[in-house]
N, CA, C and O atoms as a printed pandas DataFrame, in Angstrom:
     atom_number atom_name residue_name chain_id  residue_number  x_coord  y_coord  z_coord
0              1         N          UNK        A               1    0.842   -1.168    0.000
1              2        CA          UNK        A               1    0.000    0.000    0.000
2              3         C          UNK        A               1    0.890    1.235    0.000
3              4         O          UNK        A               1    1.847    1.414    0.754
4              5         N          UNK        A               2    0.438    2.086   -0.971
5              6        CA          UNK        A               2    1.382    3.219   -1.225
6              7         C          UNK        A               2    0.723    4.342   -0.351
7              8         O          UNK        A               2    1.412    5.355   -0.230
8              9         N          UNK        A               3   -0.147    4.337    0.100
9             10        CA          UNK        A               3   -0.682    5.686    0.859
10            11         C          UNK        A               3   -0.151    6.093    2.263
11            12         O          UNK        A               3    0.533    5.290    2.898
12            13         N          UNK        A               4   -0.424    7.214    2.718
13            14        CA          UNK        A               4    0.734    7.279    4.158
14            15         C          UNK        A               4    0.010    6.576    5.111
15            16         O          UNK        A               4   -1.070    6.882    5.617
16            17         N          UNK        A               5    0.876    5.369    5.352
17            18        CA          UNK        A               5    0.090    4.488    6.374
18            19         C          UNK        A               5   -0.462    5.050    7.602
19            20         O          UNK        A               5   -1.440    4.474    8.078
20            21         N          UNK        A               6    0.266    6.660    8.529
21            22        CA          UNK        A               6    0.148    6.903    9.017
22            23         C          UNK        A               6   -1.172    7.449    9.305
23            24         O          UNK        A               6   -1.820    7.167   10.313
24            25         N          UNK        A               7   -1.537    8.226    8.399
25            26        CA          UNK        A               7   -3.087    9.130    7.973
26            27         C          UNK        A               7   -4.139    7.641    7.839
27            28         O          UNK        A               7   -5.265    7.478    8.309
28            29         N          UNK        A               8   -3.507    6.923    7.229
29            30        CA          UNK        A               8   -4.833    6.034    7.115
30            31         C          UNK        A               8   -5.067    5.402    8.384
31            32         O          UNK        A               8   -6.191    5.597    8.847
32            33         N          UNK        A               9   -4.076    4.510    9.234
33            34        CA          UNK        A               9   -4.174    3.986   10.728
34            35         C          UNK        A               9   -4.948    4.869   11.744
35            36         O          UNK        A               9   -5.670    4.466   12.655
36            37         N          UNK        A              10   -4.615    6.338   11.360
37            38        CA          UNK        A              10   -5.494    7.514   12.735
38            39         C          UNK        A              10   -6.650    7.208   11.959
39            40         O          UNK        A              10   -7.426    6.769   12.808
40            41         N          UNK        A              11   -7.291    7.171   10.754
41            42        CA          UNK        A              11   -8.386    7.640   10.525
42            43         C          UNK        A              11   -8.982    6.622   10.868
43            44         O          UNK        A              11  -10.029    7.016   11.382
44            45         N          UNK        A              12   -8.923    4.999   10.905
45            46        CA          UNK        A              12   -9.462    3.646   11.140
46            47         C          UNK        A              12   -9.303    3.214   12.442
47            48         O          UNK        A              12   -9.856    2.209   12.887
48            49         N          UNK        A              13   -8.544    3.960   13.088
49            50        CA          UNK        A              13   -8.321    4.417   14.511
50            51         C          UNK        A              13   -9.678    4.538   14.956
51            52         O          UNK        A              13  -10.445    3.611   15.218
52            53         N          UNK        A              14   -9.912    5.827   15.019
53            54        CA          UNK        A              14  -11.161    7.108   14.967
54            55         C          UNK        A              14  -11.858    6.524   14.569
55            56         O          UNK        A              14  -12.591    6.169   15.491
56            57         N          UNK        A              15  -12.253    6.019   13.442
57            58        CA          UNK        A              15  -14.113    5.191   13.182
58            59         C          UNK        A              15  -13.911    4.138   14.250
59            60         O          UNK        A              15  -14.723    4.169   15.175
60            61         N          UNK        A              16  -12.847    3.093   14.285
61            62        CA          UNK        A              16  -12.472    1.908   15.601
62            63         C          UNK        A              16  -13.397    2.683   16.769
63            64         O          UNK        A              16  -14.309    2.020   17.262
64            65         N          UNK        A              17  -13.186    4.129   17.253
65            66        CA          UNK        A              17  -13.544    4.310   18.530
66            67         C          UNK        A              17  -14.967    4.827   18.471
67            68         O          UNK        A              17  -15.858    4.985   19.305
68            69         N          UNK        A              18  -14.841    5.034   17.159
69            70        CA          UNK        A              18  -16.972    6.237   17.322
70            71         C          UNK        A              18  -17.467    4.700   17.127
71            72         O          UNK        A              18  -18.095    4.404   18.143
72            73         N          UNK        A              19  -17.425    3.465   16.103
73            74        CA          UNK        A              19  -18.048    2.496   16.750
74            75         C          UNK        A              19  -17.901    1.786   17.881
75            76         O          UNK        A              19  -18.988    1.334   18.241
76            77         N          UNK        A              20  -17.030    1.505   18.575
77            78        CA          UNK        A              20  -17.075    1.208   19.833
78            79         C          UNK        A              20  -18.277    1.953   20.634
79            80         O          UNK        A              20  -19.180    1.320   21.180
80            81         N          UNK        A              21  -18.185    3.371   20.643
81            82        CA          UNK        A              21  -19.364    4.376   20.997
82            83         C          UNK        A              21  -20.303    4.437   20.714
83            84         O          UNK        A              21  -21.168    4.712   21.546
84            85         N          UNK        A              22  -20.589    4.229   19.493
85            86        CA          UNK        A              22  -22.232    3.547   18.801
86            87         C          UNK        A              22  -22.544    2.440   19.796
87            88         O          UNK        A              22  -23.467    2.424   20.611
88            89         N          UNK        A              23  -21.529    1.436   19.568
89            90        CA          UNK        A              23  -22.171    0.032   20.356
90            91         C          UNK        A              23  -22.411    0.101   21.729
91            92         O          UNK        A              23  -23.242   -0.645   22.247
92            93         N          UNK        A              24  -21.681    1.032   22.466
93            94        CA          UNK        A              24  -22.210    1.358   23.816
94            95         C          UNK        A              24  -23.487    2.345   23.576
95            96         O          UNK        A              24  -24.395    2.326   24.408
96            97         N          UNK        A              25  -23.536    2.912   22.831
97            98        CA          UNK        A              25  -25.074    3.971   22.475
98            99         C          UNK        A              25  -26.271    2.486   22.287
99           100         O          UNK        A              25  -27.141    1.926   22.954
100          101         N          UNK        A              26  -25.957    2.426   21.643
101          102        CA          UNK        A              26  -26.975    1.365   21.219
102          103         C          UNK        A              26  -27.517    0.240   22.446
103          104         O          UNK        A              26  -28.661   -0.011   22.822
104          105         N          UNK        A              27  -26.248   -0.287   22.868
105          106        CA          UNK        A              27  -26.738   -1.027   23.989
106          107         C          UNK        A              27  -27.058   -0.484   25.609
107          108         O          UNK        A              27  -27.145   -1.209   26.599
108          109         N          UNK        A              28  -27.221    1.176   25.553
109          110        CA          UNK        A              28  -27.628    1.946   26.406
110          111         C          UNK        A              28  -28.834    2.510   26.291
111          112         O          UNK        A              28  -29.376    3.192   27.160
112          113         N          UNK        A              29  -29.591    2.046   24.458
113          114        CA          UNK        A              29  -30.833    2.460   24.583
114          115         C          UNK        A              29  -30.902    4.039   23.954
115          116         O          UNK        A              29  -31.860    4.808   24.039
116          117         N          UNK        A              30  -29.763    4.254   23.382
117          118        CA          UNK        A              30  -29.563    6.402   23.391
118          119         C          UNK        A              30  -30.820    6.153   22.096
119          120         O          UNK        A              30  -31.284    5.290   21.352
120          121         N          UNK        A              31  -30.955    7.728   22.509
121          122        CA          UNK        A              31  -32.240    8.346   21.138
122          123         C          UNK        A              31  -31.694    7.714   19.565
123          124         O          UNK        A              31  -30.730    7.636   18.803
124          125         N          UNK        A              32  -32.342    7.549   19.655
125          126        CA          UNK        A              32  -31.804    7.140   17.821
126          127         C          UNK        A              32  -31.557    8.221   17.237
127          128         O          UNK        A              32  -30.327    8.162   17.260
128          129         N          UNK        A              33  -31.731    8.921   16.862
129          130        CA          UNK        A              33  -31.178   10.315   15.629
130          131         C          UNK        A              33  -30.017   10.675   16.210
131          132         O          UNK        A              33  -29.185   11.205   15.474
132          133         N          UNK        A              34  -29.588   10.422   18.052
133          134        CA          UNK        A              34  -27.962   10.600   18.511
134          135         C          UNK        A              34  -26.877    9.451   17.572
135          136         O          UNK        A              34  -25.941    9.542   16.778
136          137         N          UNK        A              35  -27.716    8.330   18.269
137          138        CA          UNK        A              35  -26.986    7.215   17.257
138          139         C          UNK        A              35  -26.540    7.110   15.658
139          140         O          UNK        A              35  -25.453    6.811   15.164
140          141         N          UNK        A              36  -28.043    7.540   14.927
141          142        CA          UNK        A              36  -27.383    8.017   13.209
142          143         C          UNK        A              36  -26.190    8.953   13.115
143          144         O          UNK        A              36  -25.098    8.802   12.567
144          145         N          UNK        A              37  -26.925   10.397   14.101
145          146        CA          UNK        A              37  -25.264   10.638   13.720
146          147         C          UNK        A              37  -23.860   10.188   13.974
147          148         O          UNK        A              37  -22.901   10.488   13.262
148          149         N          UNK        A              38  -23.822    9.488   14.985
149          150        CA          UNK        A              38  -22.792    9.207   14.706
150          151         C          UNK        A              38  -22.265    7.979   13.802
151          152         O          UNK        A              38  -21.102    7.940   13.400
152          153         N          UNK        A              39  -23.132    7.068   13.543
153          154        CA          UNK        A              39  -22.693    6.580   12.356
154          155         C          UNK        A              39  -22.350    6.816   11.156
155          156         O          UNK        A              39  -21.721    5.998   10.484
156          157         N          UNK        A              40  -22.768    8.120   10.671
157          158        CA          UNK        A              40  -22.659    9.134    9.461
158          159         C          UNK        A              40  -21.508    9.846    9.973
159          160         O          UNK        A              40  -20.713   10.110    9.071
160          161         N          UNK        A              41  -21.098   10.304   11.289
161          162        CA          UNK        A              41  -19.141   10.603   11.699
162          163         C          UNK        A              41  -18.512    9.372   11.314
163          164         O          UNK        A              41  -17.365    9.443   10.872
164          165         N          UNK        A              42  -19.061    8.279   11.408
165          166        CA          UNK        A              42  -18.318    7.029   11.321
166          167         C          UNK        A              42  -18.229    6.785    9.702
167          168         O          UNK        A              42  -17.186    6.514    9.108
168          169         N          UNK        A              43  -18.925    6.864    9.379
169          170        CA          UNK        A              43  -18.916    6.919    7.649
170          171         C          UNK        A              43  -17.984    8.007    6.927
171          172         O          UNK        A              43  -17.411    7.884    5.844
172          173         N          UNK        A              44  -17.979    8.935    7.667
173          174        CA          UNK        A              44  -17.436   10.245    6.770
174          175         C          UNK        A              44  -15.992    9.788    7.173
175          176         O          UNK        A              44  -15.175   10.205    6.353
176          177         N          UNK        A              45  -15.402    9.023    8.236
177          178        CA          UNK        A              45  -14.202    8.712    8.243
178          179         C          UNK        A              45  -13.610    7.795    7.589
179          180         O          UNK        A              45  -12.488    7.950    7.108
180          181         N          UNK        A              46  -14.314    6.695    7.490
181          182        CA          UNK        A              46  -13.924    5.404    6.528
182          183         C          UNK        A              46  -13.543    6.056    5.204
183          184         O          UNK        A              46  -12.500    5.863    4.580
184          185         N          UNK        A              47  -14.778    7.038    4.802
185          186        CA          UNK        A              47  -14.938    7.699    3.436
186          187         C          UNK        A              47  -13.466    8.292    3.243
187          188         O          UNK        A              47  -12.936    8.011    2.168
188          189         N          UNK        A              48  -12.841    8.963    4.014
189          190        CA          UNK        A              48  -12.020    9.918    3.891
190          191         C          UNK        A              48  -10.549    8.530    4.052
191          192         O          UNK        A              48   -9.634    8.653    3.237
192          193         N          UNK        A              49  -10.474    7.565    4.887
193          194        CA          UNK        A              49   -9.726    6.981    4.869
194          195         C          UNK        A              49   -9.170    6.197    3.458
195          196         O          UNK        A              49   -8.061    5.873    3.034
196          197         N          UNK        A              50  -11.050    6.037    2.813
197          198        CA          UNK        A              50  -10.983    5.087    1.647
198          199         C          UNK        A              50  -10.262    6.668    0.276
199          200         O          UNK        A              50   -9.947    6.564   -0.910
200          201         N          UNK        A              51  -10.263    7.203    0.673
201          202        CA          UNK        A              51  -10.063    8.158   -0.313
202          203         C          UNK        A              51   -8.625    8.196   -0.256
203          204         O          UNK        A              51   -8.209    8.024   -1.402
204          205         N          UNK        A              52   -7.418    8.383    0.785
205          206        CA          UNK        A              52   -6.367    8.173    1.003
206          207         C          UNK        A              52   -5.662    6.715    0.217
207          208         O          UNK        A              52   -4.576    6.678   -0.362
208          209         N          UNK        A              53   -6.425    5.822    0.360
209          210        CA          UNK        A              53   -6.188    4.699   -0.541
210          211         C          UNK        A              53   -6.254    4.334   -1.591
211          212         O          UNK        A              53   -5.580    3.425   -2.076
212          213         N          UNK        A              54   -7.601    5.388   -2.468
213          214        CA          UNK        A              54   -7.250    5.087   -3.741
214          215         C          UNK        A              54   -6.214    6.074   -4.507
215          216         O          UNK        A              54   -5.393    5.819   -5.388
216          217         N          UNK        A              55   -6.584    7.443   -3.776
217          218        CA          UNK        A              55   -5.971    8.345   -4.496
218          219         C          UNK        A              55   -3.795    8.086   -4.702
219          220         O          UNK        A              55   -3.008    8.451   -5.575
220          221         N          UNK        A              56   -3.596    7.191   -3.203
221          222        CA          UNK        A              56   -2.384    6.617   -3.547
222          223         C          UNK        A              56   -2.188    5.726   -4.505
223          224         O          UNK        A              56   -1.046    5.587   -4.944
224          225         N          UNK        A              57   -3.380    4.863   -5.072
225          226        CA          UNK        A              57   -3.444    3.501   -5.797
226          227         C          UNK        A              57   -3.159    4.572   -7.300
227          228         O          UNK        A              57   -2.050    4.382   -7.797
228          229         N          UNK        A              58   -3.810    5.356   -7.833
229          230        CA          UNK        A              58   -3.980    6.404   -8.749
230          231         C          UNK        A              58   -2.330    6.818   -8.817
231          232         O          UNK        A              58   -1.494    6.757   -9.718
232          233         N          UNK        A              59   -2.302    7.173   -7.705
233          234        CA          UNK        A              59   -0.781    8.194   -7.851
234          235         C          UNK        A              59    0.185    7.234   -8.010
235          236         O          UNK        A              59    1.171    7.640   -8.626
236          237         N          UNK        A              60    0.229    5.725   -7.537
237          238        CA          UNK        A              60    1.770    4.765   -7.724
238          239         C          UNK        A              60    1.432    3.703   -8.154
239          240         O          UNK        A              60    2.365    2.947   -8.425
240          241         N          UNK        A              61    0.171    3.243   -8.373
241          242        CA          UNK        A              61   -0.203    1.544   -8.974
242          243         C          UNK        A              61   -0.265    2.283  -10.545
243          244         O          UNK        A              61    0.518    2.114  -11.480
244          245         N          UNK        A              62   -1.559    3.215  -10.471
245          246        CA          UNK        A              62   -1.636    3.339  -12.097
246          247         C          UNK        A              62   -0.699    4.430  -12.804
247          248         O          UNK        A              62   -0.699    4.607  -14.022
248          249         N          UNK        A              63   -0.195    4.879  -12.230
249          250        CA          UNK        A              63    0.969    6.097  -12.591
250          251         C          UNK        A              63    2.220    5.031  -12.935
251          252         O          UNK        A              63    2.662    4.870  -14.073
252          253         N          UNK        A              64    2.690    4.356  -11.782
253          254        CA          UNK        A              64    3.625    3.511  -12.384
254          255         C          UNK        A              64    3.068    2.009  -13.188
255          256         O          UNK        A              64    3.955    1.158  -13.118
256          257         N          UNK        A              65    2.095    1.620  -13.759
257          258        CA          UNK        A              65    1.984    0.415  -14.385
258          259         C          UNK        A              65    3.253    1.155  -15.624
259          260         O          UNK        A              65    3.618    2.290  -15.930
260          261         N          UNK        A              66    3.688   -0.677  -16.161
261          262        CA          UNK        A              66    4.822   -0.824  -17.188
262          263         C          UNK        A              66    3.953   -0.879  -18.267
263          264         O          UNK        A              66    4.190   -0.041  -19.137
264          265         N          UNK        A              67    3.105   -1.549  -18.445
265          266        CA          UNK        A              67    2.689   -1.740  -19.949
266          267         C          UNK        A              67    0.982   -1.202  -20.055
267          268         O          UNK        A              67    0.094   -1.200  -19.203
268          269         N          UNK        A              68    0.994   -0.832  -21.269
269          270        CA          UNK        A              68   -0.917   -0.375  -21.656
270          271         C          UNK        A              68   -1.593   -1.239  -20.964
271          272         O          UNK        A              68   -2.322   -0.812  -20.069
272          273         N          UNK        A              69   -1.521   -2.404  -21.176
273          274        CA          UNK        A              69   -2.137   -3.481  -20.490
274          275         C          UNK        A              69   -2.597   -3.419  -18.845
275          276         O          UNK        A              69   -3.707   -3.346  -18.317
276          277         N          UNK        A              70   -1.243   -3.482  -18.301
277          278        CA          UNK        A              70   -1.516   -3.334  -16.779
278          279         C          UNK        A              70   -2.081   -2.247  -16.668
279          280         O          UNK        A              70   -2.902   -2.349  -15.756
280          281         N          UNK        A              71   -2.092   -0.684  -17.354
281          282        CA          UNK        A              71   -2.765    0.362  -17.193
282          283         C          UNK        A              71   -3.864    0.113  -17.026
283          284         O          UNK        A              71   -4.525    0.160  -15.988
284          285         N          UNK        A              72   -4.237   -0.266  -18.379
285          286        CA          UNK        A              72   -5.706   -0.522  -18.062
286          287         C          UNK        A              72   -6.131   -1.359  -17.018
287          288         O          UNK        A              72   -6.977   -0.810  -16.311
288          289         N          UNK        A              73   -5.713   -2.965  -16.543
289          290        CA          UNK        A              73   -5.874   -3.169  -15.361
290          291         C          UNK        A              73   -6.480   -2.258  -14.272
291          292         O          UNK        A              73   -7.659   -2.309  -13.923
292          293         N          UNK        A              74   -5.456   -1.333  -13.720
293          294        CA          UNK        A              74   -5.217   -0.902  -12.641
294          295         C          UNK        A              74   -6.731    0.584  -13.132
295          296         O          UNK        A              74   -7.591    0.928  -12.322
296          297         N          UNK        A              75   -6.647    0.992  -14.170
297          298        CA          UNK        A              75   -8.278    1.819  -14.025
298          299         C          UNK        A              75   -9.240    1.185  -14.342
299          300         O          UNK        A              75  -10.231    1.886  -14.545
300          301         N          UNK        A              76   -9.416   -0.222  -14.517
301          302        CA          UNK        A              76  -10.640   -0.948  -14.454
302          303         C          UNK        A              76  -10.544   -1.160  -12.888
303          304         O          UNK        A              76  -11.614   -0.890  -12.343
304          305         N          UNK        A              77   -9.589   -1.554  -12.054
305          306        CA          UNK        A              77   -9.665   -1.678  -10.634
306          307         C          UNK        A              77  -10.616   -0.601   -9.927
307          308         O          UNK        A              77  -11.461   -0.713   -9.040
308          309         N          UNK        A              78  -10.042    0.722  -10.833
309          310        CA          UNK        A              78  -10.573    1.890   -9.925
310          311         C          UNK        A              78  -11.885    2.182  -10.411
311          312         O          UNK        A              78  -12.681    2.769   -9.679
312          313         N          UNK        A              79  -12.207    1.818  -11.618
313          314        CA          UNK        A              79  -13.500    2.211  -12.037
314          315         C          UNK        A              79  -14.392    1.001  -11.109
315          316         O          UNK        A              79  -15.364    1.152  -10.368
316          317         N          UNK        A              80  -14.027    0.410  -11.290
317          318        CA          UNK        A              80  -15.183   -0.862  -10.520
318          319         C          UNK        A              80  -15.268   -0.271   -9.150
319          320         O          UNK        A              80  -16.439    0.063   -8.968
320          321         N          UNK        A              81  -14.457    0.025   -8.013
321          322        CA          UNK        A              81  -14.110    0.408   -6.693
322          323         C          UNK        A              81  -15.345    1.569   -6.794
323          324         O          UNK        A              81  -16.322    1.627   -6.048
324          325         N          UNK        A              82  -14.985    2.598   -8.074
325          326        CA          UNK        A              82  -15.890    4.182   -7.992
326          327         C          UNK        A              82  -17.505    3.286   -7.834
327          328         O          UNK        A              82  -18.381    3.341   -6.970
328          329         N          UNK        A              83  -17.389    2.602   -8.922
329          330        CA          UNK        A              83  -18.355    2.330   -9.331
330          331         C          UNK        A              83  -19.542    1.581   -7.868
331          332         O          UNK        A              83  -20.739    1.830   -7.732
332          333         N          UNK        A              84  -18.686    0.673   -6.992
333          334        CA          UNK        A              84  -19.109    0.013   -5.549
334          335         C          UNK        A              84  -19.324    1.517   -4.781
335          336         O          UNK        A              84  -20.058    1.554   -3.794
336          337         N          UNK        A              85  -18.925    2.257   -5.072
337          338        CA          UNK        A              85  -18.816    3.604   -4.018
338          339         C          UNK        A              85  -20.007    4.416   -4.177
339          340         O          UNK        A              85  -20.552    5.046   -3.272
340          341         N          UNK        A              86  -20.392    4.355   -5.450
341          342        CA          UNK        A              86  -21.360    5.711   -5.753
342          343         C          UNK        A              86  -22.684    5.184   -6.096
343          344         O          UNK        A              86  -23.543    5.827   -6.698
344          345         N          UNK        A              87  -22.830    3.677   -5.578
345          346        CA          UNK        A              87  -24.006    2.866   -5.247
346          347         C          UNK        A              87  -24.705    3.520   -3.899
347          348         O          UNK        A              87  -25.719    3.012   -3.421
């Protein structure tokens, strides 16, 4: 993985702990619309984590592929990934 491992570990960190916090919300009974949001903090972090990962995959998988071939590979990878994302 070419992305800064560092940025991605805090950010999977951080969703790690708002769900932990959901699951104590949840099994405490909290209001529900407290609970959505924070699953939607929990989402917007994954989101931002998953973005760190492709945009490295972009910058050193498909930037450096050797041949047309693997190029294309590596943006059919990413088109399929966009494509799971914007479902």
């Amino acid at each position: 993985m070419k992305a800064d491992e560092k940025k991605v570990l805090r950010l999977l960190k951080t969703a790690r702990g708002q769900i932990d916090g959901i699951i104590k919300m949840v099994e405490e009974d909290r209001y529900c619309m407290d609970i959505s949001h924070q699953l939607m903090a929990s989402q917007s972090v994954l989101r931002r984590a998953n973005k760190e990962v492709l945009a490295a995959h972009l910058k050193s998988c498909v930037k450096n592929a050797q041949t047309d071939e693997e190029m294309e590979e590596k943006v059919d990878e990413l088109v399929a990934t966009l494509d799971k994302i914007m479902k």
